[in-house]
N, C-alpha and C positions, 0 to 999 in steps of 0.2 A: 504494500500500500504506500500513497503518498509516493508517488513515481515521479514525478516532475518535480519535487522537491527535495528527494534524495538521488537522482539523476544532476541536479544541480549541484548539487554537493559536490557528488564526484566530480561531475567536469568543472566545477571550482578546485577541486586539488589535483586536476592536470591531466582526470583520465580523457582518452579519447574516445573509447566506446565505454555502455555500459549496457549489462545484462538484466534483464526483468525476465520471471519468470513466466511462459504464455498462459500459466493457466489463473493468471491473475484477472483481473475485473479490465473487458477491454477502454474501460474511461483510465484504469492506470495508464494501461500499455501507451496507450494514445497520449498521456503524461509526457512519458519518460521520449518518446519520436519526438512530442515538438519541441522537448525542453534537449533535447541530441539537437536539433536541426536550429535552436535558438544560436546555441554554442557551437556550430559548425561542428559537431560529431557526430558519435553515429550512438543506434541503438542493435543489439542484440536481444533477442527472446531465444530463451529456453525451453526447450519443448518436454523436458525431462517433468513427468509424472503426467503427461497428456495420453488421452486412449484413443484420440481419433487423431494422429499425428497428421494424414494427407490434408485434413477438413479446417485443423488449425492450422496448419503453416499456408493454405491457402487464404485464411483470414487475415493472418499477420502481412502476408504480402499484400493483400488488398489496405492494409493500414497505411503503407508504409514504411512498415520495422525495414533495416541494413541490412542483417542477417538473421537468419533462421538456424536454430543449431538442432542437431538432433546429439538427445543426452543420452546415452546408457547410464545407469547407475551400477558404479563399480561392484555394490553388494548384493548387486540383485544379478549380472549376470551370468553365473551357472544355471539361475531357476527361471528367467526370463529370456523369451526370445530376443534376438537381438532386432531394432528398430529397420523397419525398410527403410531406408536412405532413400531409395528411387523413389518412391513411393511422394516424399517429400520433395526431393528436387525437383521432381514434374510438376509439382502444384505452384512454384517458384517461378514468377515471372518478372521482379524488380529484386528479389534482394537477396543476399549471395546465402550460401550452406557450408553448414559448420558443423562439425562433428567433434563429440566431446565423450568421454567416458572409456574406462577401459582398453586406451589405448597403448598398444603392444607392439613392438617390431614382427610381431608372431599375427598381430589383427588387421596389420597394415596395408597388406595388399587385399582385403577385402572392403578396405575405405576408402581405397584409391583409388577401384574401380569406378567410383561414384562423384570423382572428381572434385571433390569437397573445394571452397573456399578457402578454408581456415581449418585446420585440425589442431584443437588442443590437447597437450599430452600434460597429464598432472600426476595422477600418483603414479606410473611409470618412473617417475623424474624421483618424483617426492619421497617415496619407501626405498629405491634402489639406493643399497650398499656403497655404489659409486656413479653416486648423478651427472656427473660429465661422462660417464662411460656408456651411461643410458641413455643422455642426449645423443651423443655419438652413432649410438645403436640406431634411435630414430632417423638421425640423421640422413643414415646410411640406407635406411628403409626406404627414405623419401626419393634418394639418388638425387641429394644433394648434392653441388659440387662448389662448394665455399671453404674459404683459404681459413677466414675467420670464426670465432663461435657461430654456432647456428642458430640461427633468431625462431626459437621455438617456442609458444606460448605455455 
């Protein structure tokens, strides 16, 4: 709640995008785009805990949301399927896709089929023993080829 005011926040302390989740109230959502588009940034919606993933990420794009992420929840997937992606990008006609959750240099090439915008890698990074070696890892998944760190979210 309170999207356009906590949206403000952030991009008063320098972020360039922020995240609301889609299964919020669409007077939030719509908050948090125009108070992103006041400030010349952007907005992301979360689709993590939505059941009708194609039907919302078609509504967010008719909003206006930047991007559209499709979230697995780390603790849910052995017992949940994993989210159609395609399923989502096809409903997507103005704002790019983003994939978050659960990401693995072992899950990689089934998220890259799908061409995502943006892939966020977190507890990959965050639990591994040697986090530069697991960025490495993604890196290398990605077939990156940069001299310097790799600008991974």
């Amino acid at each position: 709640d309170g999207g356009a005011y906590e949206a403000g926040m952030a991009f008063d302390s320098g972020a360039s995008i922020v995240t609301v989740l889609a299964v919020a109230y669409d007077i939030t959502i719509k908050g948090v785009i125009e108070t992103a588009k006041t400030y010349g940034c952007q907005a992301m919606a979360d689709l993590i805990g939505v059941h009708q993933l194609a039907n919302r990420a078609a509504q967010l794009d008719q909003m206006g949301i930047d991007w559209v992420c499709v979230h697995s929840a780390t603790d849910t997937l052995d017992s949940v399927a994993h989210p159609n992606i395609e399923s989502v990008r096809s409903n997507l006609h103005h704002a790019g896709l983003a994939v978050a959750g659960g990401v693995t240099p072992q899950r990689l090439p089934s998220i890259l089929v799908h061409q995502p915008d943006i892939i966020v890698v977190g507890s990959y990074l965050t639990k591994h023993k040697y986090p530069m070696q697991a960025a490495r890892e993604i890196r290398d998944g990605l077939n990156l080829k940069c001299l310097g760190d790799p600008k991974i979210l």
